[in-house]
N, C-alpha and C positions, 0 to 999 in steps of 0.2 A: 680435558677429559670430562669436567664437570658440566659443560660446555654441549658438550655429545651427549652427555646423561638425560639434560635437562631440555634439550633436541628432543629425546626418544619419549622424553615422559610426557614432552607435551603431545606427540605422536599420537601416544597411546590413550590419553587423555579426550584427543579430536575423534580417534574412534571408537573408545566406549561411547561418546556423549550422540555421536552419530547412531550410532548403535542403538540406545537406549532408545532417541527420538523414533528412528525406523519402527521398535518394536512396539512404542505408544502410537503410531500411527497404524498398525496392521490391529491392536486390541481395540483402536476404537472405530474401525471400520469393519470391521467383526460385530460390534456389537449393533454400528447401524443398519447393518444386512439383517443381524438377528432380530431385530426388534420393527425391523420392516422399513423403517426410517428412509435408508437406502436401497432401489431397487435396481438391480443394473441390467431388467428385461426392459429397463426404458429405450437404452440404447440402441435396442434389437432394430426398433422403426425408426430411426433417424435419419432422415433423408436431405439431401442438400434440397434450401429455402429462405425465402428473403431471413426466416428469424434466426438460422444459424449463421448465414453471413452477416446479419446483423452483430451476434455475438464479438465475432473476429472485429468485424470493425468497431465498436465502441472497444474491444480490448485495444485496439489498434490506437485509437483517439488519448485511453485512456497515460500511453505510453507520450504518445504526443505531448499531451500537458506536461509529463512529467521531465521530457527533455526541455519545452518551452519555460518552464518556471525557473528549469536550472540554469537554462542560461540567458535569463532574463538577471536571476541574483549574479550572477558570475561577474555579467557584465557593467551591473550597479553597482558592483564593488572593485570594478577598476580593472580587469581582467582582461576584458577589450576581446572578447573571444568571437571567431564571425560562426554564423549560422553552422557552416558545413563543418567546423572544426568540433563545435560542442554537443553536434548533434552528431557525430561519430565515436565522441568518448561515450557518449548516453545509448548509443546502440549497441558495445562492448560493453559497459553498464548490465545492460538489461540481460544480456547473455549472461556475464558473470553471477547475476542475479539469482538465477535457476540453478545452481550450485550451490549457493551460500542462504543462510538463514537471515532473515530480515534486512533483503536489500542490503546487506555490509559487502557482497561484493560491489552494486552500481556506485555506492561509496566510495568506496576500495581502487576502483576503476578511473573514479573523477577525480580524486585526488591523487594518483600516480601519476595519471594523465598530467595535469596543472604542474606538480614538481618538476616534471621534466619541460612544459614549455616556458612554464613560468617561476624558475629556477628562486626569482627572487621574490615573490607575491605568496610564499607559503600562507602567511597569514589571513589574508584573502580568499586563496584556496580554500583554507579551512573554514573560511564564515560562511562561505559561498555554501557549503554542503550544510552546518551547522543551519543556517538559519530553513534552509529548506528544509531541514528535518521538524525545524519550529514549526514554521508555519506552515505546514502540511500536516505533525499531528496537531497543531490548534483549530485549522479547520475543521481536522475530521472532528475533536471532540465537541466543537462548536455543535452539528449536525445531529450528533452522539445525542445530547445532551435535546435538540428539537426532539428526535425521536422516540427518545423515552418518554418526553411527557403525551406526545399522541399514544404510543403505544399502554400506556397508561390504562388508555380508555377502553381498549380491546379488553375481552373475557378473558381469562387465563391462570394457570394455577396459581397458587399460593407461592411455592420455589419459585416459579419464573415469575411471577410480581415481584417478588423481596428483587430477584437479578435485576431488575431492569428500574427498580428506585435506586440501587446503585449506579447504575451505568447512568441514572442519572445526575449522577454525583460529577458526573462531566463536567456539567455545566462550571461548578465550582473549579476542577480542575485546568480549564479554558480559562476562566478568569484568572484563577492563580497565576496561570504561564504566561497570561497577557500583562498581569503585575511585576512578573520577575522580569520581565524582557521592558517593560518600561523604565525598572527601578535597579536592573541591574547593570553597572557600570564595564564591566568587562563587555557584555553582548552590545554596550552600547556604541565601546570604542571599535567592536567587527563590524559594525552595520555602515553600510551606506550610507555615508555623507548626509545627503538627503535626507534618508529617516531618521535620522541621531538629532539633526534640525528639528523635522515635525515630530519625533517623541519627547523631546526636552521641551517644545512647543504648545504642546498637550493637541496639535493637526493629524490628522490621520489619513489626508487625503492622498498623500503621496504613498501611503500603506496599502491602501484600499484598493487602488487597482491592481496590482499583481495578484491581491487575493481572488480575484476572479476566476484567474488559472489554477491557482490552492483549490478551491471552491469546485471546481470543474470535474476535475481530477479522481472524485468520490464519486460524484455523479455518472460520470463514464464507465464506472465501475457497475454501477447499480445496473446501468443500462445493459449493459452487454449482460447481467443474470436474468435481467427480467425478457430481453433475446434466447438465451439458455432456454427460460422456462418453455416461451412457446416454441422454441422448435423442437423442445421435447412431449409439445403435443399439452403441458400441464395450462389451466385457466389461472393465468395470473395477472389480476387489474395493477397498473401498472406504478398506481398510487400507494398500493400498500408492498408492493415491492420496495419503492423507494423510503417508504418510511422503515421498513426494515434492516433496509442496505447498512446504513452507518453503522451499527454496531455488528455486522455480521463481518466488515472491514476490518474493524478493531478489534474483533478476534483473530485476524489473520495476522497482525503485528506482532504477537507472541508467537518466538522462534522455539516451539513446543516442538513442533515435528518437520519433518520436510514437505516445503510448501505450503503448510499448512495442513494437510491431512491428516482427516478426519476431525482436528480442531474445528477447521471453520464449514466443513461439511456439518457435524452435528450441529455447530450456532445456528446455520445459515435451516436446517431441519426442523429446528425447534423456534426460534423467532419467525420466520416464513409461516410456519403452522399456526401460531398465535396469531396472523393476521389473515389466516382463513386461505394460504397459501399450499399447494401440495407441491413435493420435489424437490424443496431446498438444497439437501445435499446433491441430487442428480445435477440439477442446475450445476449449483458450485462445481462438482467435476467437470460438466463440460467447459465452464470457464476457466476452469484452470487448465484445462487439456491445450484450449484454446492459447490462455496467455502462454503456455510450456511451448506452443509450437511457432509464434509469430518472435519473442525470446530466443529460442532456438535458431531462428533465422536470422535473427540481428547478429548472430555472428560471423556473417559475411562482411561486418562494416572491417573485421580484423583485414581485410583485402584491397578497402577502400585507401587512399593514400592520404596521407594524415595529412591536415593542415592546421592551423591556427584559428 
């Protein structure tokens, strides 16, 4: 009985909190339409062209990396997983994705997956997604952290100066997380072989290339917004797009609302506009429009016949 109770409470629990989020996402997209921020007569003229195909495809790319990284750790950690197998759990991933608040279904996904082929490698399993979640947020705050200090130099109010000397505060928090993963003995004993070598070794070269794909992964993101921009018709150089991207990402991490809405709609309004950018939020929805429908389609990999 208590059993059932406690069934229902968390039930009830999962949809206020749902709840809540929907309604913080509907006030603050309200207030970007009010305020002008967002205008969704952009939409009115959007015509297929190379920069909306552009979009899909850096989204497209973007998804790539993020199956390529994971089973790049997967299989650095003994896993032994072939292309076609891990790049199936990552397409069911990505679907579960669009349901759940911060990627914990592509999580969710990878790791159920793994228990059942690799019944005895739980622990691997679990470093495998653990350390991807590492270093993918230490790249991004790595980028986080360049961006603030360019952004810096842009004109801009007083409130968003003070935001963005913290965000430069990245920088420290990169370091910190590059500290704790050197110095901490549990993450050291899940790492790959290899790196547990060159981080007790004080080498990094065995690190460094995967981050390529970390590294990548943000970038592909950028691209496909700054595709948004011009196939929404807005002038956006494609430099100060990029300097903007990383932190308009890092607001999208916070599981505020679903998918992010109006969260990283207003960031991506307000940082885009401090680099002399118009659109930001229109942008951002059609990227998200975009990642919701290629996501969407990856749930055809539930078809594909499972292998290893």
């Amino acid at each position: 009985m208590n059993r059932n109770l406690s069934a229902s409470n968390s039930k009830t629990r999962a949809a206020l909190t749902l709840l809540f989020k929907s309604a913080l996402a509907i006030v603050l997209l309200f207030w970007l339409v009010r305020s002008g921020r967002l205008d969704f007569a952009a939409f009115a003229d959007l015509k297929p062209s190379l920069a909306l195909a552009g979009t899909f495809f850096f989204e497209a790319a973007m998804l790539a990396c993020l199956m390529a990284r994971w089973h790049f750790m997967a299989n650095a950690l003994g896993l032994k997983l072939k292309k076609e197998g891990s790049a199936r759990i990552s397409l069911i991933g990505f679907f579960a994705a669009i349901w759940t608040p911060a990627s914990l279904g592509l999580d969710g996904a990878r790791l159920l997956s793994l228990r059942r082929l690799r019944p005895n490698q739980n622990g691997a399993a679990v470093a495998s997604v653990l350390w991807d979640r590492i270093l993918g947020v230490w790249t991004l705050l790595t980028l986080c952290a360049a961006s603030g200090l360019v952004l810096w130099r842009y004109p801009m109010s007083p409130a968003l100066r003070h935001l963005v000397l913290i965000l430069c505060g990245a920088s420290l928090l990169a370091v910190a997380l590059g500290v704790f993963v050197r110095f901490s003995p549990a993450l050291l004993r899940l790492s790959p072989a290899g790196w547990r070598e060159a981080l007790e070794n004080h080498r990094s070269a065995p690190i460094a290339k995967p981050l390529i794909i970390f590294f990548a992964t943000p970038v592909c993101n950028a691209m496909a917004t700054w595709c948004a921009l011009r196939a929404l018709g807005f002038d956006a150089p494609i430099g100060s797009t990029l300097v903007a991207m990383p932190l308009i990402i890092l607001s999208s991490l916070a599981p505020l609302t679903p998918l992010g809405l109006g969260v990283t709609d207003a960031a991506a309004a307000t940082l885009l506009n401090a680099v002399g950018v118009a659109g930001g939020a229109e942008a951002t929805m059609l990227a998200r429009s975009s990642f919701v429908l290629i996501c969407a389609a990856c749930g055809l990999a539930w078809f594909w016949p499972a292998r290893e």
